[in-house]
C-alpha positions in Angstrom: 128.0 100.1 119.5 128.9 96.3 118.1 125.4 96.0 116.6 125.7 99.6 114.9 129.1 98.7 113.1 127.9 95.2 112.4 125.0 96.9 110.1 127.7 99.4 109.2 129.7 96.9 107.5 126.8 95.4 105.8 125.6 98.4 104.5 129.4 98.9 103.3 129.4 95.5 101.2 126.2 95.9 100.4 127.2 99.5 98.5 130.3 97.8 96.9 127.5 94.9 95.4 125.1 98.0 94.2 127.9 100.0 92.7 129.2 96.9 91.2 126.1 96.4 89.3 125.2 99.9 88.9 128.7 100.0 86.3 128.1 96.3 84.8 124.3 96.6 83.8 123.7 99.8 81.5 126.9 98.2 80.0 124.7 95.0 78.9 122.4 96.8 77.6 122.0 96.9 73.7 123.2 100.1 71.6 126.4 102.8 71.8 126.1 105.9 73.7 128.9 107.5 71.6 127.3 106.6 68.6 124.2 107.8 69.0 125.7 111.0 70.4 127.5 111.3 66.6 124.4 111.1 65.0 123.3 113.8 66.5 125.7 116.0 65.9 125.8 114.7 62.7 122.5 115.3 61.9 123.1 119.2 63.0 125.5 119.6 60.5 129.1 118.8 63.1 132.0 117.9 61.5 133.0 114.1 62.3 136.6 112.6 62.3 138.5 110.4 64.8 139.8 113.0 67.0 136.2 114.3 67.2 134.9 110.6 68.7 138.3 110.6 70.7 137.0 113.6 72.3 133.7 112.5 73.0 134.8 109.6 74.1 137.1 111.5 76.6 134.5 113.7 77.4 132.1 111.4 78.9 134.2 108.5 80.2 133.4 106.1 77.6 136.4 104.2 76.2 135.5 101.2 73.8 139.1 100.5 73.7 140.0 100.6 77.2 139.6 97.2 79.5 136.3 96.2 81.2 137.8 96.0 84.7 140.3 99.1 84.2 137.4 101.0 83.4 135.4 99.7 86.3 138.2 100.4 88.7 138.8 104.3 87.1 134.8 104.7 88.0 135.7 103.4 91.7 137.7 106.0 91.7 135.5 108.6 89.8 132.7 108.1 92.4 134.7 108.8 95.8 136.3 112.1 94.2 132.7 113.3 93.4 133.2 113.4 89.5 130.3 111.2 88.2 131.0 112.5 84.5 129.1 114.4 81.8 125.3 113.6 80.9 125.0 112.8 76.9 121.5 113.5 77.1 122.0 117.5 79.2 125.0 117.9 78.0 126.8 120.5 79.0 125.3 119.3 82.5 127.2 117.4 85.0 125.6 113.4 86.1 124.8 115.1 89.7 123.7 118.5 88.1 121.3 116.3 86.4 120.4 114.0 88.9 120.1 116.8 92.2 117.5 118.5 89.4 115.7 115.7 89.0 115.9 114.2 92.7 114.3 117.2 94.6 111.2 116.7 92.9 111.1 113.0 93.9 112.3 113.5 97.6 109.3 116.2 98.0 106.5 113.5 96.7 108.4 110.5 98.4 108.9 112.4 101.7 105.7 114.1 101.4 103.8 111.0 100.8 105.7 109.0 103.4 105.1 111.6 106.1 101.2 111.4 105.6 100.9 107.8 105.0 102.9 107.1 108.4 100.8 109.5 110.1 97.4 108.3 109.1 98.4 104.7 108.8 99.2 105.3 112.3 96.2 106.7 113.5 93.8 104.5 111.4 95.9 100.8 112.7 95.4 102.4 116.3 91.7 102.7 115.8 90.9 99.7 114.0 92.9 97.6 116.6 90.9 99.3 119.5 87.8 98.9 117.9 88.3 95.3 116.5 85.5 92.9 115.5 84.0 96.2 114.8 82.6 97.2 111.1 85.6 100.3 110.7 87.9 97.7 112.1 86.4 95.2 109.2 86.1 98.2 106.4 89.8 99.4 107.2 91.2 95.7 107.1 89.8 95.0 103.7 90.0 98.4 102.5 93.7 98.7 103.4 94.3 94.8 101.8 93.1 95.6 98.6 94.4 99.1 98.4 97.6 97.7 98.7 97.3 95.0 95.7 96.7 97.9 93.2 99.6 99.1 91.2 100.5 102.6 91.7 100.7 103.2 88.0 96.8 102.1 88.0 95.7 104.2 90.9 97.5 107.6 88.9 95.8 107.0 85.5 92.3 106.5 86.9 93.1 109.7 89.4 94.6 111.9 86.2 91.5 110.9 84.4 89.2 111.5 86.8 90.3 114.6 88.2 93.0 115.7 86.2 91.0 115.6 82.6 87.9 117.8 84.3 90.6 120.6 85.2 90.1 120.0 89.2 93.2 119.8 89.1 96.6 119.7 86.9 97.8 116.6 84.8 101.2 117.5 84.5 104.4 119.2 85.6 105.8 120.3 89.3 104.5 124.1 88.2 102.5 126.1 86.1 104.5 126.8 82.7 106.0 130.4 82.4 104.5 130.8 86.2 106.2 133.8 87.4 105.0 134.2 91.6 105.4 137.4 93.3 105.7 135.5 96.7 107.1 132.7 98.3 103.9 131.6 99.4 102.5 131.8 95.5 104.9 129.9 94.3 104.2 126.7 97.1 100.8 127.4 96.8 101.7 126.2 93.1 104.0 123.5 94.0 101.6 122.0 96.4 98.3 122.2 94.1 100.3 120.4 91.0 101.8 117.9 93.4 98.2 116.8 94.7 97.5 114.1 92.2 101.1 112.3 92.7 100.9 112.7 96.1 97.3 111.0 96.6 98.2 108.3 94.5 101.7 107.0 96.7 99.5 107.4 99.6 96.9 105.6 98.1 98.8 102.1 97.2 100.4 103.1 100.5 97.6 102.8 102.7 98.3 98.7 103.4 100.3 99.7 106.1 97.2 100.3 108.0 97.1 96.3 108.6 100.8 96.2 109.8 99.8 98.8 112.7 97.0 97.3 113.6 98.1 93.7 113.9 101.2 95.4 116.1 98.8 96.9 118.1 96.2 93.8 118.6 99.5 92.2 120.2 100.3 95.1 122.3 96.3 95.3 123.3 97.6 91.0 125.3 100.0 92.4 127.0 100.0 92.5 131.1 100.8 96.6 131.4 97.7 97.4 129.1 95.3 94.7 130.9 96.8 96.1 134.0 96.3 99.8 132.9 92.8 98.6 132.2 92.1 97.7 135.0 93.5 100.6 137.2 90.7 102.7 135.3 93.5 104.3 133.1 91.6 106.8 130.4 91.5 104.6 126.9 93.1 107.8 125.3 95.9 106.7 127.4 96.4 103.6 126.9 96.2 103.5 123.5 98.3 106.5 122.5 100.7 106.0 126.4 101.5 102.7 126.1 100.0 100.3 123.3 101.2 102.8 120.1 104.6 103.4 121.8 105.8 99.9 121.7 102.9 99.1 118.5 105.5 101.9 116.6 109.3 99.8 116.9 108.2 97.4 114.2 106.7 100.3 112.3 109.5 102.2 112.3 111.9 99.8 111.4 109.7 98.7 108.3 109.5 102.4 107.4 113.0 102.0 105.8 112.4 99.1 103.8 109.2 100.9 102.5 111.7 103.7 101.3 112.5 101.5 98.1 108.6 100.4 97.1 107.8 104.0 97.7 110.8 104.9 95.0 109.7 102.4 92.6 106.3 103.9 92.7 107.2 107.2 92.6 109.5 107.2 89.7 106.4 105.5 87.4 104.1 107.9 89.0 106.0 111.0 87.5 105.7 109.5 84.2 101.9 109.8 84.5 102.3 113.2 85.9 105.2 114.3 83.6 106.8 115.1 87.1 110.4 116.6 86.7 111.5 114.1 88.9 114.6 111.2 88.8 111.7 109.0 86.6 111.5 111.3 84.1 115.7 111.8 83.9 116.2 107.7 83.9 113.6 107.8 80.9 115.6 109.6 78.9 118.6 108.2 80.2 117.6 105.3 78.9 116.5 106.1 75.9 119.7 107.9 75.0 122.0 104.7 76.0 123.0 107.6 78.6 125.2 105.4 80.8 126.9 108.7 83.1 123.3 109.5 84.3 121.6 106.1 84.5 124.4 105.1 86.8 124.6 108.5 89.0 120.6 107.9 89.0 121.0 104.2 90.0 123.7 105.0 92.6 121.4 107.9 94.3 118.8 105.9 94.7 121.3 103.1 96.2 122.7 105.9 98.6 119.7 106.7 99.7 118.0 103.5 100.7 121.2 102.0 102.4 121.4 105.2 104.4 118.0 105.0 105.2 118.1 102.0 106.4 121.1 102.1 108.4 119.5 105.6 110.6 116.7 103.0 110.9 118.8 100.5 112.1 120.6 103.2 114.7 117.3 104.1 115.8 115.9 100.8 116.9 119.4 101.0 119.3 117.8 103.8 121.2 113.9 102.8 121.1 114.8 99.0 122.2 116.5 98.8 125.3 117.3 95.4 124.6 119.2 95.6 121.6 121.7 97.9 123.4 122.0 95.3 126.3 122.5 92.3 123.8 125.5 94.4 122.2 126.6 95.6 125.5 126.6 91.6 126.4 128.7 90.4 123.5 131.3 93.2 124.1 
């Protein structure tokens, strides 16, 4: 229990650090949200006075004249009471209107990918460790090492061009434009064939992780119990999947976590390429709109969702290492 509100209170600082930076940096960036907001109702033909940009500024939480730190501590505030403000660039929309829109898309390809790639990197470390020295332990070693030095970004443009471009399958969007299904099972039937490419190319990059299984494995294969198991005649079925994988996973698993932010960053450049409707394609024209309401909700869902991540992954190494809970059972 020691070790669990240990990480708790890391996690806590580390939020109050993300959140800190989260208000600070769209702030440095060049150009006026407000402004370019004006112009565009300008350019439409709105009426423009003082009490109009008073209102605006109202509007979307963004006061030129008020303090740097005041403001800072109003959007402290803001954040706990679930009112992240009004998007400039989907205005009417709320920042979390916006940014649950946009984030369902990129949990279903982050999850989806994540779910595969643990599963088969899983599988594929298991083999190759078994079977090492051999030529699949020596094709999924070097396969799996440069796999993983390959940008995402490059992995979805050769994959769009080479099977998007001859219609195998579709280039762009989460479904078919004007798509109207007359079942449940149409419409993920759709959801799933446009979500191929995207998909294929997070596992692809992702497929390293086939060397971090395997080398946990190789150490598990030394141990006493497996020599002993071994020796006893136990089926290899066994005592790969019994006992070498079981104690091969704990590193895995806590790893998987800190995977959850390279697999974000990959994902959100991978929608570009896609035209995904996903949190990428929302802090892209966040950003190009100065649209500092929805690039901090988007930066401070993301945040959210690593740290909390993280933290089940540190509660979870508590229950699948005994020894953990005896060293926080010692210092109590």
């Amino acid at each position: 229990m020691k070790y669990i509100l240990k990480r708790l209170g890391f996690y806590l600082v580390a939020f109050f650090g993300a959140v800190s930076l989260n208000f600070f940096l769209p702030r440095m960036m060049p150009g006026n949200p407000v402004q370019m907001y004006i112009s565009t109702l300008y350019q439409s033909g709105g009426k423009i006075d003082a009490s109009t940009i008073a209102a605006i500024e109202k509007l979307f939480g963004y006061n030129q004249k008020e303090p740097l730190l005041l403001s800072f501590f109003h959007y402290i505030i803001s954040i706990f009471k679930g009112d992240w403000g009004v998007s400039f660039t989907y205005y009417p929309q709320t920042v979390l209107d916006s940014v649950q829109r946009g984030l369902r898309w990129t949990v279903f390809l982050m999850g989806t990918a994540m779910i595969l790639g643990f599963i088969i990197n899983t599988l594929l470390g298991i083999l190759a460790a078994w079977r090492r020295g051999s030529r699949m332990d020596t094709t999924l070693t070097v396969g799996g090492q440069i796999l993983a030095n390959i940008p995402s970004v490059v992995v979805a443009i050769v994959l769009s061009f080479a099977l998007g471009f001859t219609g195998i399958f579709p280039r762009s969007y989460a479904v078919t434009p004007l798509f109207t299904p007359q079942n449940n099972f149409e419409y993920i039937k759709d959801v799933a064939y446009h979500a191929f490419l995207p998909v294929l190319s997070i596992l692809i990059t992702g497929l390293g992780g086939v060397m971090g299984m395997r080398a946990n494995m190789i150490n598990q294969l030394g141990e006493d119990y497996i020599v002993m198991g071994i020796a006893k005649g136990v089926p290899d079925r066994k005592i790969m999947f019994g006992y070498g994988a079981k104690n091969a996973l704990l590193p895995v698993v806590t790893s998987l976590a800190m995977q959850i932010g390279f697999l974000l960053g990959g994902s959100l450049i991978i929608e570009q390429v896609f035209n995904y409707p996903g949190l990428g394609k929302v802090m892209v024209n966040a950003i190009n709109r100065r649209d500092y309401p929805l690039m901090q909700g988007i930066l401070l869902m993301t945040t959210v969702l690593m740290l909390t991540a993280n933290f089940l992954a540190d509660i979870s190494i508590t229950f699948l290492d005994p020894r953990i809970r005896r060293q926080g059972a010692g210092k109590n």
